[in-house]
Steps between C-alpha positions, in 0.01 A plus 500: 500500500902462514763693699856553337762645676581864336728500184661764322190503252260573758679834607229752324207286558557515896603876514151571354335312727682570782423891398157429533523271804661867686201694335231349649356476838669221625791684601616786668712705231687433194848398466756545233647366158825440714313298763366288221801482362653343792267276582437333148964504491464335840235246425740409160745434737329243651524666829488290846264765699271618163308249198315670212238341280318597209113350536392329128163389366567267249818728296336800624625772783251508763681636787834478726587376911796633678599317772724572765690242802568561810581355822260562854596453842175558589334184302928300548457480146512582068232826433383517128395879478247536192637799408269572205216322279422669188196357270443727206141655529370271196591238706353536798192325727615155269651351793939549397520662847350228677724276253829670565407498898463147501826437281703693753350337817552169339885549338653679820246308800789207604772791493344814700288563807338817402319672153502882566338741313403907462156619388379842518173553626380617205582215292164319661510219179830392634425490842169267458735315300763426753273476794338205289835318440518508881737853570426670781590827654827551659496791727806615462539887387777525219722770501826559282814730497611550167657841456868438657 
């Protein structure tokens, strides 16, 4: 398994997968082409708060990470927000998620004091997944204002 930071070739490739990442379960709604659009511009850009990656097996497309920094008084340090993990359904249960887990925690582990994630509780797969790596519930409730 290898992780390459998005390029302009991988464009289509993560805008169908990220379409069926905001189909399924293990989020709360779907988002737009626009949204995508941004985020695959700003990950080109080599952004400073946002990193995109395309997951390969061998030459093919398996999957993409989105990753997202921030800073936390509340651990006085560097937060690395999973934002999303996409494996494409063929290539699930072989382990990539565990894989790509393991490549983040061990890349950004000198640098940060916290790995945050989301999971719906629906998406049960991920969940036993994460709690395995060693993520535990945080019990904060989210909450968002977006319409301004």
């Amino acid at each position: 398994m290898k992780l390459i930071d998005f390029l302009p070739e991988h464009k289509e490739s993560f805008f169908k997968m990220c379409s069926d990442f905001f189909s399924s379960p293990a989020v709360c709604h779907p988002i737009s082409r626009e949204a995508m659009e941004k985020t695959f511009q700003t990950a080109l850009a080599t952004s400073p708060y946002m990193r995109g990656l395309i997951i390969t097996k061998e030459k093919e497309v398996i999957g993409y990470l989105l990753l997202s920094f921030t800073y936390s008084n509340e651990v006085g340090g560097m937060v690395v927000w999973i934002e999303e993990i996409f494996i494409q359904e063929a290539h699930r249960h072989k382990g990539y998620g565990k894989e790509v887990l393991k490549w983040i925690i061990d890349t950004y582990k000198s640098s940060v004091k916290r790995f945050r994630l989301e999971v719906t509780d629906e998406n049960k797969a991920a969940k036993k997944l994460y709690e395995k790596i060693g993520f535990s519930d945080l019990n904060y409730r989210q909450m968002t204002l977006e319409e301004f």
